[in-house]
C-alpha positions as CSV (number, residue, x, y, z in Angstrom):
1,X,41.8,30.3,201.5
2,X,44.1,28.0,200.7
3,X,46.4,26.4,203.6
4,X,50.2,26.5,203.4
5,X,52.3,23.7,204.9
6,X,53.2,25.4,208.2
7,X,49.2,25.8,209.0
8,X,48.7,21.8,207.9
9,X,51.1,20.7,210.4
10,X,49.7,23.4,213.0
11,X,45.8,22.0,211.9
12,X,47.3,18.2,212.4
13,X,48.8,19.3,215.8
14,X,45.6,20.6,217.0
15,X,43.0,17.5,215.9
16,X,45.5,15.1,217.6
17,X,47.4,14.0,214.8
18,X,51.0,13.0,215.6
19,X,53.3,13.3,212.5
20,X,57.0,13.2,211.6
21,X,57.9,15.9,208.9
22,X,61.3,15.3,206.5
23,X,62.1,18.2,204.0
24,X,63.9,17.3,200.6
25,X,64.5,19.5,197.4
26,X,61.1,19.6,195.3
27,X,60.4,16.8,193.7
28,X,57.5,16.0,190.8
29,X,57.5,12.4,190.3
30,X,57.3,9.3,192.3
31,X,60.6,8.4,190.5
32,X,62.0,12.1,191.4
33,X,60.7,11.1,195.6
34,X,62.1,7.7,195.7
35,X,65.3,9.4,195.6
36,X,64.5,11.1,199.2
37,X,62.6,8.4,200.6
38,X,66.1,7.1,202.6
39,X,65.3,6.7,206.1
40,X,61.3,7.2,206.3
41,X,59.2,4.6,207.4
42,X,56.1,3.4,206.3
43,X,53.9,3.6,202.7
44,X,55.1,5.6,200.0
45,X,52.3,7.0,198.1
46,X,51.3,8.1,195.1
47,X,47.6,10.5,194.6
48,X,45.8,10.5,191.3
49,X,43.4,13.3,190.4
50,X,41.0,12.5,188.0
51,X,37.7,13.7,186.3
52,X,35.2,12.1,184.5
53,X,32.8,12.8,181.3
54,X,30.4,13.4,183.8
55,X,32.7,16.6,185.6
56,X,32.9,14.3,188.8
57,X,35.8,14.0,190.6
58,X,38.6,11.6,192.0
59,X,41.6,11.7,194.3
60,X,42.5,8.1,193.9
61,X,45.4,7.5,196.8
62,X,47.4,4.6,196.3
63,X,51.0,2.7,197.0
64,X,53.7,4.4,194.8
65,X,55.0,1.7,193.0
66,X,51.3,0.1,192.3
67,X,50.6,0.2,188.2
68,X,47.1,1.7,187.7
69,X,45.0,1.2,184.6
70,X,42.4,4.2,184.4
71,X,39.6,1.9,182.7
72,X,40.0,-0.7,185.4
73,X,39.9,2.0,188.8
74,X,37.5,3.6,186.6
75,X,34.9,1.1,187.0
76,X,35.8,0.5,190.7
77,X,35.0,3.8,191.8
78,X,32.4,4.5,189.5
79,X,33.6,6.6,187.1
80,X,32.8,7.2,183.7
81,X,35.3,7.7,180.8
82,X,38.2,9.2,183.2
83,X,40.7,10.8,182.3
84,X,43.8,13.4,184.5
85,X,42.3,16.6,185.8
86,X,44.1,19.4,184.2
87,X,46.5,21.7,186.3
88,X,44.3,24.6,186.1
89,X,41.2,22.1,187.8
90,X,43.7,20.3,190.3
91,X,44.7,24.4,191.4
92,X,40.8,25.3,191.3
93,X,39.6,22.3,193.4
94,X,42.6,21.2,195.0
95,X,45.1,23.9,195.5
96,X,48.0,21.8,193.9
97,X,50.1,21.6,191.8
98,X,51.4,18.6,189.4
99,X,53.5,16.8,191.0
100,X,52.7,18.0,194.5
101,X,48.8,16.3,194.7
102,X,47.7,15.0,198.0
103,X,45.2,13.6,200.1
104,X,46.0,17.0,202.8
105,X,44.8,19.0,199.8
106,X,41.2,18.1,201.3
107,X,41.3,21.0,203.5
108,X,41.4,23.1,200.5
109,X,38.1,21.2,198.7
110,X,35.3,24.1,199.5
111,X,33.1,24.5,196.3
112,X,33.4,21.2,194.7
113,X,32.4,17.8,195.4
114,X,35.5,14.8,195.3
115,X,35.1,11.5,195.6
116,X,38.0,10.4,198.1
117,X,39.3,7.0,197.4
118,X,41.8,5.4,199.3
119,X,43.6,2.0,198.3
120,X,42.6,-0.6,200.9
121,X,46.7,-2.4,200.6
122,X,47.8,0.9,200.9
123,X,46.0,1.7,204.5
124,X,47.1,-1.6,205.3
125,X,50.6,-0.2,206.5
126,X,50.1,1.6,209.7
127,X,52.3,4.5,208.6
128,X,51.4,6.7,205.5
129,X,53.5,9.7,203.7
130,X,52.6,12.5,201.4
131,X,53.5,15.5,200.5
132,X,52.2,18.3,203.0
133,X,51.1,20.5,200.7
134,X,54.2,21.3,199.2
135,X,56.6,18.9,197.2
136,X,59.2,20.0,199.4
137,X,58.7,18.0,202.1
138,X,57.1,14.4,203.0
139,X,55.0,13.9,206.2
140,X,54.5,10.5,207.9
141,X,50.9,9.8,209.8
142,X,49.5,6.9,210.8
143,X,47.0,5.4,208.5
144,X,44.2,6.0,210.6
145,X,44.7,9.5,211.6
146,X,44.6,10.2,207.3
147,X,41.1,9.0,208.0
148,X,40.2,10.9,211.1
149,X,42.5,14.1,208.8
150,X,40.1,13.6,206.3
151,X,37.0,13.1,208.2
152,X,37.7,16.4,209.9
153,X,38.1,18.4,206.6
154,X,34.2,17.0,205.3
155,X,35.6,14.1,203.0
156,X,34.1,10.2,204.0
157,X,36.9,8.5,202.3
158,X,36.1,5.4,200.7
159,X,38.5,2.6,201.1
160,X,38.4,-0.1,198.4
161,X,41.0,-2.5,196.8
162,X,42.3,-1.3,193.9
């Protein structure tokens, strides 16, 4: 079943997770957030779904305003000829839609394996924000509870430098 916002924040309440939520009209782009971002602390962030020839798959998390070259996080991660999941595989896997993509969406992985990758300047910044589910809102955790969030849904993020 796929989790709504309102049982996120409930499931971060209960493992311990302290978090600050700000709603904001939907937004689709990191352009579209930075336009909401007035008044949040910590790291902006922006979460890359990818697949490669091989059907594995990628949620790359990184800094918003970071460039990314496919090829070159390609080979970091170990993946092979990657390429943008397409909406209907980001709504099977990850229960998202574009523009909405998260590292949260990890409570909805059940039947598929994703390799979780997290940006090692953007855990760096003791706060982190993403979308909770929805692009409607941003929610601010500290950087190590997104690992602790993630342990508890089954994920073992690996943090590298991208």
């Amino acid at each position: 079943m796929l989790q709504t916002q309102k049982e996120l924040l409930t499931l971060l309440s209960d493992i311990g997770i302290e978090y600050t939520n700000h709603e904001h009209p939907a937004v689709f782009t990191v352009e579209e957030a930075a336009l909401h971002q007035d008044g949040i602390k910590g790291a902006h962030s922006k979460n890359l779904f990818f697949k490669d020839k091989k059907k594995n798959l990628f949620l790359v998390v990184t800094l918003a305003d970071k460039p990314i070259k496919i090829k070159e996080v390609a080979k970091k991660i170990g993946g092979n000829n990657m390429s943008f999941a397409k909406p209907d595989l980001l709504m099977e896997v990850l229960g998202m839609i574009p523009g909405a993509v998260t590292p949260f969406a990890a409570v909805n992985i059940k039947d598929h394996e994703v390799k979780i990758v997290l940006d090692e300047e953007l855990m760096a910044h003791d706060l982190l924000n993403f979308h909770p589910l929805e692009n409607t809102a941003t929610t601010t955790i500290a950087s190590d509870d997104l690992v602790k969030f993630l342990e508890h849904c089954g994920q073992s993020p690996e943090i590298i430098r991208l």
